[in-house]
C-alpha positions as CSV (number, residue, x, y, z in Angstrom):
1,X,-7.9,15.0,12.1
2,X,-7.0,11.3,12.3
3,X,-5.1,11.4,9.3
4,X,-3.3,14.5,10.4
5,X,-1.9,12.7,13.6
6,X,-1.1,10.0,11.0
7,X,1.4,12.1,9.1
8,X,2.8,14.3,12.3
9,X,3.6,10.1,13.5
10,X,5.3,9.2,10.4
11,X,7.3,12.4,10.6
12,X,8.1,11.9,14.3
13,X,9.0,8.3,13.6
14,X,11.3,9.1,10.2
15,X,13.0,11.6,12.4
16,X,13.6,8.7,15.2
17,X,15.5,6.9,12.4
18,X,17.0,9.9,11.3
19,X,18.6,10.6,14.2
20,X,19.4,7.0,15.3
21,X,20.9,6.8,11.6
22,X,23.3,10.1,12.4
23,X,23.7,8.8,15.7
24,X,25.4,5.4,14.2
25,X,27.2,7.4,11.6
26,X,29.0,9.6,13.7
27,X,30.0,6.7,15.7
28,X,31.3,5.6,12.8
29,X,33.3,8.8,12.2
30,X,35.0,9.0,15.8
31,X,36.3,5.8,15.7
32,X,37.6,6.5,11.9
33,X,39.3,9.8,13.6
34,X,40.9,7.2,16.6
35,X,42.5,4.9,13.7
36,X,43.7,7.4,12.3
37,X,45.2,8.8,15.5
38,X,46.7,5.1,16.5
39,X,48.2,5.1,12.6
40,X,49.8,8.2,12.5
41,X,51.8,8.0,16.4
42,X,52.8,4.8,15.3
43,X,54.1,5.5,12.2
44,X,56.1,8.3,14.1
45,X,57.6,5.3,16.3
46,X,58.4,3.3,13.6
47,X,60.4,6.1,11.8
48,X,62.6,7.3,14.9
49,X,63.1,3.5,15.2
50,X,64.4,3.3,11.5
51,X,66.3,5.9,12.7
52,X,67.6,4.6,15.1
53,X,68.9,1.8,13.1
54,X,70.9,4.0,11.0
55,X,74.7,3.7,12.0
56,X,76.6,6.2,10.6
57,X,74.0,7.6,7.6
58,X,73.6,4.3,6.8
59,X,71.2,1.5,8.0
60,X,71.8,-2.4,8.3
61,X,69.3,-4.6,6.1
62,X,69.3,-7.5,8.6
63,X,68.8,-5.3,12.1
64,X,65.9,-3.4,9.8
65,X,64.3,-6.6,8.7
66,X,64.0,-8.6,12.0
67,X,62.7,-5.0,13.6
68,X,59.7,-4.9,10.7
69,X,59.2,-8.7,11.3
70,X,58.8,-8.1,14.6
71,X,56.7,-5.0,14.4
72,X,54.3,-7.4,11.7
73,X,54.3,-10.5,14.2
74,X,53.2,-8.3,17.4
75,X,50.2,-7.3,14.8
76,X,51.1,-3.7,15.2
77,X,50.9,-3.2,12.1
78,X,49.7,-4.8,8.6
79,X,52.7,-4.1,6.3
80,X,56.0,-2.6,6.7
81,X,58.2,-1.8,3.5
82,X,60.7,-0.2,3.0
83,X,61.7,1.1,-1.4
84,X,64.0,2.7,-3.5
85,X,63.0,5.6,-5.2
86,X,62.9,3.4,-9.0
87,X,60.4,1.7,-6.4
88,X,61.7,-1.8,-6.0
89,X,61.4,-2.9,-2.0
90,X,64.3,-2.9,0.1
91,X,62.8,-4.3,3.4
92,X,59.1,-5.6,3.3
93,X,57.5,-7.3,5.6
94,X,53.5,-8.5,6.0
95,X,50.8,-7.9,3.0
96,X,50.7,-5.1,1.1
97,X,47.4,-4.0,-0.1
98,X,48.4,-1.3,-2.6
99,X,49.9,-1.4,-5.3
100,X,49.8,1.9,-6.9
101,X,53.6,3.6,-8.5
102,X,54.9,5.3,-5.3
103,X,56.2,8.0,-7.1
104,X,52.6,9.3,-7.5
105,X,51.7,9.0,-3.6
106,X,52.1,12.0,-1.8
107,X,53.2,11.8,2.0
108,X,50.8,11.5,5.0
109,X,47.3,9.1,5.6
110,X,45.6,6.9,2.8
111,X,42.1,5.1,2.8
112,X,42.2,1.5,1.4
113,X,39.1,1.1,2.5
114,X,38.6,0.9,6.2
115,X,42.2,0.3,5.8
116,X,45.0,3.1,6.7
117,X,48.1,3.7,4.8
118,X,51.2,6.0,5.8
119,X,53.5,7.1,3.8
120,X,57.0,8.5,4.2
121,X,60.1,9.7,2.1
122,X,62.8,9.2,4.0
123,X,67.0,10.6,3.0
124,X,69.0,8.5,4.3
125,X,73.0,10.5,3.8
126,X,75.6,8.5,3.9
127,X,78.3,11.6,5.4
128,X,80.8,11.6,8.3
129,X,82.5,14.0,10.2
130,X,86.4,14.6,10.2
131,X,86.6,13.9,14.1
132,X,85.8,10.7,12.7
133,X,88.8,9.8,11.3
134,X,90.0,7.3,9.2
135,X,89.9,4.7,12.4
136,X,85.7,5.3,11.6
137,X,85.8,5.3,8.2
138,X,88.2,2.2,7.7
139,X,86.2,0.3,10.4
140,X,82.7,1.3,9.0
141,X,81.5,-1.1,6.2
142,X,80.2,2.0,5.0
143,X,82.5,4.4,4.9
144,X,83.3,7.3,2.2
145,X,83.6,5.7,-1.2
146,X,81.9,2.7,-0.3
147,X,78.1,1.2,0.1
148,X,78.6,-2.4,0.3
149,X,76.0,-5.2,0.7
150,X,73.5,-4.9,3.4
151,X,73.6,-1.0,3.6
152,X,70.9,1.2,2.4
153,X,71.7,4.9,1.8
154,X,69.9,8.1,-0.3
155,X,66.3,8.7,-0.6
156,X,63.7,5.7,0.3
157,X,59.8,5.7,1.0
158,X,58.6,4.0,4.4
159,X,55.0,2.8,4.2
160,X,52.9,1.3,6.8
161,X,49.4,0.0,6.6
162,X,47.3,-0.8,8.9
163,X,44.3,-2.9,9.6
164,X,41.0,-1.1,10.2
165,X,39.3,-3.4,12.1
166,X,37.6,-0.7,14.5
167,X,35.5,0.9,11.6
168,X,34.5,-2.1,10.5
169,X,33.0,-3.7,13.4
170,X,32.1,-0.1,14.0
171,X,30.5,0.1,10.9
172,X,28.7,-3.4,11.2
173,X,27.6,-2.4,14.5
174,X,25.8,0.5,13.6
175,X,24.3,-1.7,10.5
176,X,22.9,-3.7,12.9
177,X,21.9,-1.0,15.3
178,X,20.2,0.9,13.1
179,X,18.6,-2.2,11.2
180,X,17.5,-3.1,14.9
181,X,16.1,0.1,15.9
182,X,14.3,0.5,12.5
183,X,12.5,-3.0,12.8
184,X,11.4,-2.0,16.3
185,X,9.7,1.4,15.1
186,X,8.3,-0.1,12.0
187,X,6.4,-2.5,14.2
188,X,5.3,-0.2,16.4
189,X,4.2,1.9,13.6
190,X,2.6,-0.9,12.0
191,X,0.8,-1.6,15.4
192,X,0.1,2.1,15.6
193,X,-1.7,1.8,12.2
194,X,-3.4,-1.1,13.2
195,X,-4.9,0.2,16.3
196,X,-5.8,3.3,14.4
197,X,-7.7,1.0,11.6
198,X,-9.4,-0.7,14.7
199,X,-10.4,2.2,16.1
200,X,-11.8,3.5,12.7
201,X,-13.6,0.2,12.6
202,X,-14.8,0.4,16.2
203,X,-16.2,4.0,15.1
204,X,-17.7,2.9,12.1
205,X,-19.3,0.1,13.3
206,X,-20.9,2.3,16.0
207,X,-22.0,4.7,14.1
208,X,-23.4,1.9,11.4
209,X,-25.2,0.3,14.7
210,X,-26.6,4.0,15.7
211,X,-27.8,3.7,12.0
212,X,-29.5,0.6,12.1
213,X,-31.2,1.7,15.2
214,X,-32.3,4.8,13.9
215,X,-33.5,3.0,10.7
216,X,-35.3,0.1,13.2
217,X,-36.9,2.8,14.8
218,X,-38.0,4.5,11.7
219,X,-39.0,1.3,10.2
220,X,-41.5,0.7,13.7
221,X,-43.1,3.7,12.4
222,X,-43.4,3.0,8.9
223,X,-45.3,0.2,9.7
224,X,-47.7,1.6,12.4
225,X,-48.1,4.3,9.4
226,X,-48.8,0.8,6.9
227,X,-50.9,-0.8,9.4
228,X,-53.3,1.9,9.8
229,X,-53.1,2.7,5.8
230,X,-53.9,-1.1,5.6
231,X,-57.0,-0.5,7.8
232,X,-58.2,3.0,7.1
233,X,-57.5,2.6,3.1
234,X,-57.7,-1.1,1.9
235,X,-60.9,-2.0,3.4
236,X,-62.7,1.0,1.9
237,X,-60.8,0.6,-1.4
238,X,-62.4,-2.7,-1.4
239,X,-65.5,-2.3,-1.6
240,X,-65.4,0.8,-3.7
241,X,-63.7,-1.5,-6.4
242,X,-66.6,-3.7,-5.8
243,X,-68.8,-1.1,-6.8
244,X,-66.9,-0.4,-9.0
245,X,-66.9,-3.6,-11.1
246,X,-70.4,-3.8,-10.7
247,X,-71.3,-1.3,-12.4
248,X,-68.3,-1.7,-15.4
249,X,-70.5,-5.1,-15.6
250,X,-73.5,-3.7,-16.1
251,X,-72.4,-1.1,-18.6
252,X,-70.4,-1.4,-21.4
253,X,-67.2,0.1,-22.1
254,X,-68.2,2.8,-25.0
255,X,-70.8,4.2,-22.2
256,X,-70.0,7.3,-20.2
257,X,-70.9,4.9,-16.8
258,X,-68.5,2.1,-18.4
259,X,-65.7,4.7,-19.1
260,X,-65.7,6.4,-15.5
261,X,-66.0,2.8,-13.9
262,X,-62.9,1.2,-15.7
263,X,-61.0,4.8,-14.9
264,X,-62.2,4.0,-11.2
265,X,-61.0,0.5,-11.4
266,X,-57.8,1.8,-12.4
267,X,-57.1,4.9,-9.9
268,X,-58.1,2.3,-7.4
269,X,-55.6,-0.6,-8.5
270,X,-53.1,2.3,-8.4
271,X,-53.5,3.1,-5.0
272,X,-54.3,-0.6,-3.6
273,X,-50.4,-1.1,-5.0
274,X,-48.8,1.7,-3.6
275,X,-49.9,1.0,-0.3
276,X,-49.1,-2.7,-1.1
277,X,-45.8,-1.2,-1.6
278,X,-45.6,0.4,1.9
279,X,-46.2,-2.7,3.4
280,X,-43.6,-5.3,1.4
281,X,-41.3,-1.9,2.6
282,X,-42.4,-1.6,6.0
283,X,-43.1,-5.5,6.7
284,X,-39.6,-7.1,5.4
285,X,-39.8,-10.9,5.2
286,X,-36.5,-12.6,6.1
287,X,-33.9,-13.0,4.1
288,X,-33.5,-16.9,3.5
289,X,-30.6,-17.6,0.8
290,X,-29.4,-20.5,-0.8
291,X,-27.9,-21.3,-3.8
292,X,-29.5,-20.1,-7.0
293,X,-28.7,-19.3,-10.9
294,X,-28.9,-15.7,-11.2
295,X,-29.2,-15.6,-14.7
296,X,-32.4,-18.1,-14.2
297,X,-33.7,-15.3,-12.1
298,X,-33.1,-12.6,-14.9
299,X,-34.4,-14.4,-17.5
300,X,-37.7,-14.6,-15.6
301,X,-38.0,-11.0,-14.8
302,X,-37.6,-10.4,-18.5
303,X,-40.1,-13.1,-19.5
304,X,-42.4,-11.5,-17.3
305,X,-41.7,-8.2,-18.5
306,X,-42.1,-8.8,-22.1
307,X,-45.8,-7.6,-22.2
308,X,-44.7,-4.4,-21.7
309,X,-41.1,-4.1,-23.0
310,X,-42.8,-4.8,-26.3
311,X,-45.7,-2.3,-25.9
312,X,-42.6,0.1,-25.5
313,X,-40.8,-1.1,-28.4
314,X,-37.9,-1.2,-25.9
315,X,-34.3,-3.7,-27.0
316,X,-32.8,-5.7,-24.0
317,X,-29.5,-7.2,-24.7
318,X,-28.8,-9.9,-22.4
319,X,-25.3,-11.2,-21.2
320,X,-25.3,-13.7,-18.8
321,X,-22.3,-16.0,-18.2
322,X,-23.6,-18.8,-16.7
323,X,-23.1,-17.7,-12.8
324,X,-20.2,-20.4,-12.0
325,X,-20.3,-20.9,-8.6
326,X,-24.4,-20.4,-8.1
327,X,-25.0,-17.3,-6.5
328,X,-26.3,-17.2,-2.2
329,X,-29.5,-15.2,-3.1
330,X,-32.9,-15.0,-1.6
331,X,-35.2,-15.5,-4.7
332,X,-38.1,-13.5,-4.0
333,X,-35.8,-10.4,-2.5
334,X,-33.2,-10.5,-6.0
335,X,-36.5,-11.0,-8.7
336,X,-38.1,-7.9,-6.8
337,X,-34.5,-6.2,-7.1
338,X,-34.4,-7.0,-11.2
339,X,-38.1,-6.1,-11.6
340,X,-38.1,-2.8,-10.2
341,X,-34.9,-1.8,-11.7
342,X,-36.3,-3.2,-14.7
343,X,-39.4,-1.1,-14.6
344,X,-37.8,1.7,-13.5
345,X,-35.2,1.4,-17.0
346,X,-38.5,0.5,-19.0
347,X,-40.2,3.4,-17.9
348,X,-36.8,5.9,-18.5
349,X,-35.8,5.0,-21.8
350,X,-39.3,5.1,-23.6
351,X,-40.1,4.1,-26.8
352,X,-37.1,2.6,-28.8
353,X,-34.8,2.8,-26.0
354,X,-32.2,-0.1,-25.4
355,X,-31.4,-1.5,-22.2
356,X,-28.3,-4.0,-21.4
357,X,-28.3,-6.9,-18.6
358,X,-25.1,-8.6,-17.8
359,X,-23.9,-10.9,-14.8
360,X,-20.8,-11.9,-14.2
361,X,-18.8,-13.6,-11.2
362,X,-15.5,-11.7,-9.8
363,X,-13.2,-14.0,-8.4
364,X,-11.2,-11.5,-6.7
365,X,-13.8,-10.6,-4.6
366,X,-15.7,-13.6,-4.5
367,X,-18.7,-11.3,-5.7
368,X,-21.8,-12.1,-8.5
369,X,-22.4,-8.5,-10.0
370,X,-25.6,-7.7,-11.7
371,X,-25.6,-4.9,-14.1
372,X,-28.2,-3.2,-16.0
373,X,-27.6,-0.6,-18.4
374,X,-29.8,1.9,-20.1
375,X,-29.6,4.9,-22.6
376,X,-32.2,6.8,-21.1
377,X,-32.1,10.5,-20.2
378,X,-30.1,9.6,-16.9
379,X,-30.0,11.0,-13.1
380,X,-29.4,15.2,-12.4
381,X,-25.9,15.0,-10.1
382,X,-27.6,16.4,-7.2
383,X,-30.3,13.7,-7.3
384,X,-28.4,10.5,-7.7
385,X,-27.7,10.6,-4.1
386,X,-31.0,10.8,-3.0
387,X,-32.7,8.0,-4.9
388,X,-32.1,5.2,-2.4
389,X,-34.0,7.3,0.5
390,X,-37.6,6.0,1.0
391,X,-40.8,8.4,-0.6
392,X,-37.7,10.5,-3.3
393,X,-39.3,9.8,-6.6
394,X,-38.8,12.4,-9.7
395,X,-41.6,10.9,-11.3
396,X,-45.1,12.3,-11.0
397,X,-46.9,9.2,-10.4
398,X,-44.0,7.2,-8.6
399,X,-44.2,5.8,-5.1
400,X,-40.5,6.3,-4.5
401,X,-40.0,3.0,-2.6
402,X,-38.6,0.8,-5.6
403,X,-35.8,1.5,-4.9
404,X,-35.4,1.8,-1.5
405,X,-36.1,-1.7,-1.3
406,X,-33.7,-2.6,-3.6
407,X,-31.3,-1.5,-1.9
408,X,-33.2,-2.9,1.5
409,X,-32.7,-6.5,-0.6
410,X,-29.0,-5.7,-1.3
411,X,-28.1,-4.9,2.2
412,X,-30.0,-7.6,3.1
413,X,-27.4,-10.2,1.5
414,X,-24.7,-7.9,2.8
415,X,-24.2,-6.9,-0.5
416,X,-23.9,-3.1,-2.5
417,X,-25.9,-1.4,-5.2
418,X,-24.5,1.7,-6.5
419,X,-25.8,4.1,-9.6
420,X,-23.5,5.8,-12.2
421,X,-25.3,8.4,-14.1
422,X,-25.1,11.5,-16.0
423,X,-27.8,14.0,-17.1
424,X,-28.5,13.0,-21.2
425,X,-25.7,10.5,-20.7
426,X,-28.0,7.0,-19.2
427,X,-28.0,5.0,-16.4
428,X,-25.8,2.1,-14.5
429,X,-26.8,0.6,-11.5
430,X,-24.5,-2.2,-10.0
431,X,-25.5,-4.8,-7.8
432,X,-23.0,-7.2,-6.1
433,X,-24.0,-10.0,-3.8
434,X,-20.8,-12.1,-2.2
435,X,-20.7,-15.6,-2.3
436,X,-21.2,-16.8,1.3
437,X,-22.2,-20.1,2.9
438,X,-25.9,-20.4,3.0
439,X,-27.5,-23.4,4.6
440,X,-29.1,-25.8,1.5
């Protein structure tokens, strides 16, 4: 559901932008469409102007030059020119900012850019009337027959260009606008994201406090379970197994008496450690950590171990790096994680079986991992879930607590422990423990 809302906001707020985006490019548009406008009445101007010049079908160089001058200084207009049609300017005036062959132009509005360019062919006939007379004619520099200097006649091309300032600043307001406006809803979606995160967080630590108070309260009765176990079971265990050794004493071990003795010593011992077991599970001490070599701590449990890792005929390959920086363990709570993982492998893999131990520090995380490896016969799918609860045991004579309270001893240094296994295919189990400040 939460990620649901997620996405319908990201749409929402992509459509904001969206529609702010359109919002700035139309803008844009219009005021194109105005310059435009503004270019094409004033180009009208300027040509009944130039026609206006004309005297006679003919038009005065020096009248046309200080009109385009004029035109240029009032900033009206950009450029003003005036060509021939080989192309060579007859009146100019301002900047041109195209040079392209004016014989390929075609008449009307051209984009330099946010520029505007019109262009015009003009036919300027050089004709008079007979009412004229020779009186016009002789007192008209350009009469028939003649086209002297400072007259332009026949066909020319008027151009005009103007400066698009609008659509620029149009343009680089709408930059900014939308640049604005994006900022603003990418920080309130980032905020929106972070209040949903804190919410998450607020949830989850909720519901891992519910937890912890479910598991206190579950714990309370494991242990009014382990303290009456301790009272209704231990005390009469122990003086059985006194009996017991008694009479394994007084008999000797080929005997029938010596044989069921020593089997009764052993059932006993059995169950004097599983309800041990329920007690260390039920009756946590406190977690005190300080700075330790974890690979000291291995090496131990393997020492210790040997006795029966030999009888098994089981390989361990160790690879331990040296844990640089020491790792923030509790001693006792780590050895009882590596020893019952260690039993547990022992007991998996059988006779010949090989089992791998390797520590290393990730500095990215600022985690010690401890990894043990085995080729054993692995964990069904539908089981490897259920190992960490207390009392789930797939063996026949298991207690199913081991590891529960490994994983008790890993939460305990607000660390992880995780299995990766496959039926046939052997068993991972990953511990990490963070480095944290511990007091020395």
């Amino acid at each position: 559901m939460r990620r649901l809302s997620l996405t319908l906001f990201l749409v929402a707020l992509a459509g904001a932008v969206t529609a702010v985006a359109y919002q700035d490019l139309t803008s844009i548009s219009t005021t194109r469409k105005m310059e435009n406008g503004r270019a094409l009445s004033f180009s009208a101007l300027v040509e009944t102007e130039v026609a206006n010049v004309a005297q006679f079908g003919t038009m005065r160089m020096e009248r046309l030059e200080r009109l385009f001058k004029d035109l240029v200084a009032n900033g009206n207009v950009e450029y003003l020119g005036l060509h021939n049609e080989e192309g060579q300017p007859l009146v100019e005036a301002g900047h041109s900012k195209d040079a392209r062959d004016l014989s390929a132009k075609t008449e009307g509005l051209h984009s330099l850019g946010d520029d505007i360019q019109v262009f015009r062919r003009l036919s300027i006939r050089e004709s008079f009337s007979a009412s004229h007379g020779g009186t016009w004619a002789g007192a008209s520099p350009g009469g028939p027959g003649g086209n002297p200097s400072g007259m332009i006649t026949g066909n020319v091309a008027l151009t005009l260009e103007f400066n698009g300032r609008w659509t620029t600043e149009a343009r680089s307001d709408a930059i900014a606008h939308l640049l604005v406006t994006t900022l603003i809803l990418v920080a309130f979606a980032f905020s929106a994201v972070l209040m949903l995160r804190a919410t998450r967080r607020s949830e989850v630590a909720q519901r891992q406090k519910r937890l912890a108070e479910q598991r206190s309260q579950y714990l309370e009765g494991i242990n009014l379970m382990a303290s009456g176990l301790a009272h209704e079971i231990k005390n009469p265990i122990g003086a059985v197994t006194g009996f017991a050794e008694l009479l394994a004493q007084k008999h000797s071990a080929d005997t029938e008496d010596g044989r069921f003795s020593r089997t009764m010593l052993e059932a006993l011992e059995g169950v004097n450690e599983r309800v041990n077991r329920l007690l260390s599970f039920a009756k946590p001490k406190p977690t005190a950590r300080t700075r330790l070599d974890m690979d000291n701590i291995v090496q131990k449990v393997v020492d210790l171990l040997e006795p029966d890792i030999s009888e098994n005929k089981v390989t361990v390959e160790l690879s331990l790096n040296g844990s640089i920086p020491p790792a923030s363990l509790d001693p006792e709570q780590f050895k009882e994680i590596v020893l019952n993982l260690m039993l547990n492998a022992v007991d998996a893999v059988g006779s010949g079986g090989k089992i791998r131990l390797e520590t290393r520090y990730d500095e990215n995380d600022s985690v010690h991992v401890f990894t043990m490896t085995d080729n054993g016969p692995g964990i069904a799918a539908q089981d490897v879930e259920k190992v960490f609860r207390p009392y789930f045991t797939t063996k026949a004579s298991g207690s199913g607590l081991g590891l529960a309270i490994c994983k008790r001893n890993a939460e305990n240094h607000n660390g992880t422990i995780w299995i990766i296994s496959d039926s046939n295919a052997g068993t991972s189990v990953i511990v990490t423990i963070p480095l944290e400040e511990v007091d020395e």
